[in-house]
N, C-alpha and C positions, 0 to 999 in steps of 0.2 A: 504494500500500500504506500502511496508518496505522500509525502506531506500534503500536498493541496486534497489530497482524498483524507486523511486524517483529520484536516481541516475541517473539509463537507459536514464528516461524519458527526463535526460537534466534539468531539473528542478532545481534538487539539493536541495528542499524540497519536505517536505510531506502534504497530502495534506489538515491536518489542521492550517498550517501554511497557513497567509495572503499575497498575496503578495505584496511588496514593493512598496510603489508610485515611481513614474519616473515622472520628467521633464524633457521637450530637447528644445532647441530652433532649430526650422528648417529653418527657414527664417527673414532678417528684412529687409523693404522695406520703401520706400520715394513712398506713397499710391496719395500723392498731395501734390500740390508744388506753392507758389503764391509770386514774391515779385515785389511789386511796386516801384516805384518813379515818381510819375506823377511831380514833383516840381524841376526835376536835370533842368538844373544846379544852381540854386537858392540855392536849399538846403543844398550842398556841402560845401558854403561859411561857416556855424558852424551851431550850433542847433538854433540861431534865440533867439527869444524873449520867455520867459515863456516855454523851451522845455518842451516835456515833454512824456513818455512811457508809455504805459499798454500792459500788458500781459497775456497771460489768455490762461492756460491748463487745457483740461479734459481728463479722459482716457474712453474707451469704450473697451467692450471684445464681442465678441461673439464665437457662436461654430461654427465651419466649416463642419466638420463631424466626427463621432465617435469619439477618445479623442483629435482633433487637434480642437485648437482655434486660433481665428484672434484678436488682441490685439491693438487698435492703440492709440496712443498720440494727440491731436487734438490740434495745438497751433497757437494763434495769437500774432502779436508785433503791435502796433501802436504806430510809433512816429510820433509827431507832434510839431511842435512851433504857436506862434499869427498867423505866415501868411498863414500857413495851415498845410498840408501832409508832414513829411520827406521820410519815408517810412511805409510801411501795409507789413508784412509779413504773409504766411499764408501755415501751413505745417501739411501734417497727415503722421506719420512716425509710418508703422507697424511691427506686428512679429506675425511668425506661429509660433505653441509654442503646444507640446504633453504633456497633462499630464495623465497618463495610471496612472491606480489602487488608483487615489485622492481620499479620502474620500470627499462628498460636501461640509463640513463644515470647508475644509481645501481648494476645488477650488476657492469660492471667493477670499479668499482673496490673493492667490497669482495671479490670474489672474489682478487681482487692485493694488495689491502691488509687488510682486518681479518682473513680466513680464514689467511691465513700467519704474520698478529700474536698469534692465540691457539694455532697450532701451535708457534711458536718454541721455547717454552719445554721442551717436551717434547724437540724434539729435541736442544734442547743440552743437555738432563740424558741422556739416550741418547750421546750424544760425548763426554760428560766422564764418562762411566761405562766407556764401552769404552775412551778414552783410559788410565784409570787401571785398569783391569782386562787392557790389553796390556802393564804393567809400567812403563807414561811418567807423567811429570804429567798431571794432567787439561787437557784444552785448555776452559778457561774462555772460549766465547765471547761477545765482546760483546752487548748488543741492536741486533738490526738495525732499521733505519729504514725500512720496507716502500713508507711512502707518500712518501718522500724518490725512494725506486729506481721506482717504480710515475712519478713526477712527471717523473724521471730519459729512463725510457724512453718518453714518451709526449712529447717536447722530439724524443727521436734520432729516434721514429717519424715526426716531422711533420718535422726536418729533411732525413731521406732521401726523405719525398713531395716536400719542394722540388727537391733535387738529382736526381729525377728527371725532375720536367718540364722 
């Protein structure tokens, strides 16, 4: 094919040129949604005795169809003091997400790592929003380091292949 037929074609290469990967984000969505306070008005009074929070994020990707993926953030908050429950949060916060012409060994990891990097931010305005509209401080969470946990868990995955053979 000549460049002027590559041309026609809208293309704008030829056809031993590769083409380009594409990302797009198409959608982000609040997939589920949980917060409690089984302890108001008790709990309202301060964090109580020995407070205390755990938090605990995972990411999950899957394919939808052809190059569109479902990406979600799965996050819990439990605070608590000695007399019991302050609040249980509990939120899966997604995004549709095209990636056309990825090589595989470049899909992983942005699907684990950048798609969860430009969610972030939304979901912790959604946390620090409910936080402060159940009557608590806002829980200002940090940013997370996606490609540090993504590095993290692809060390455990290869260690547990060892320990298994």
């Amino acid at each position: 094919m000549s460049d002027d037929q590559a041309k026609k074609n809208g293309n704008g290469s030829t056809g031993s040129e590769q083409e380009q990967a594409q990302f797009n984000v198409l959608a982000q969505f609040i997939k589920d949604l949980s917060f409690e306070s089984p302890n108001t008005p008790d709990s309202l009074r301060g964090p109580g005795e020995d407070p205390n929070l755990q938090v605990n994020v995972t990411v999950a990707a899957d394919k939808i169809e052809g190059e569109v993926y479902e990406v979600v953030i799965n996050f819990n908050a439990d605070a608590s003091n000695r007399a019991g429950a302050i609040y249980k949060l509990e939120m899966v916060y997604g995004g549709l997400f095209r990636l056309a012409n990825m090589p595989d060994h470049i899909r992983h990891p942005v699907l684990f790592v950048n798609c969860p990097t430009l969610l972030f931010p939304f979901l912790r305005r959604i946390v620090a929003d409910l936080t402060r509209e159940g009557g608590f401080p806002p829980l200002m969470l940090d940013p997370i380091d996606f490609a540090g946990l993504y590095q993290q868990n692809l060390e455990q995955a290869k260690a547990g292949e060892k320990a298994d053979s």
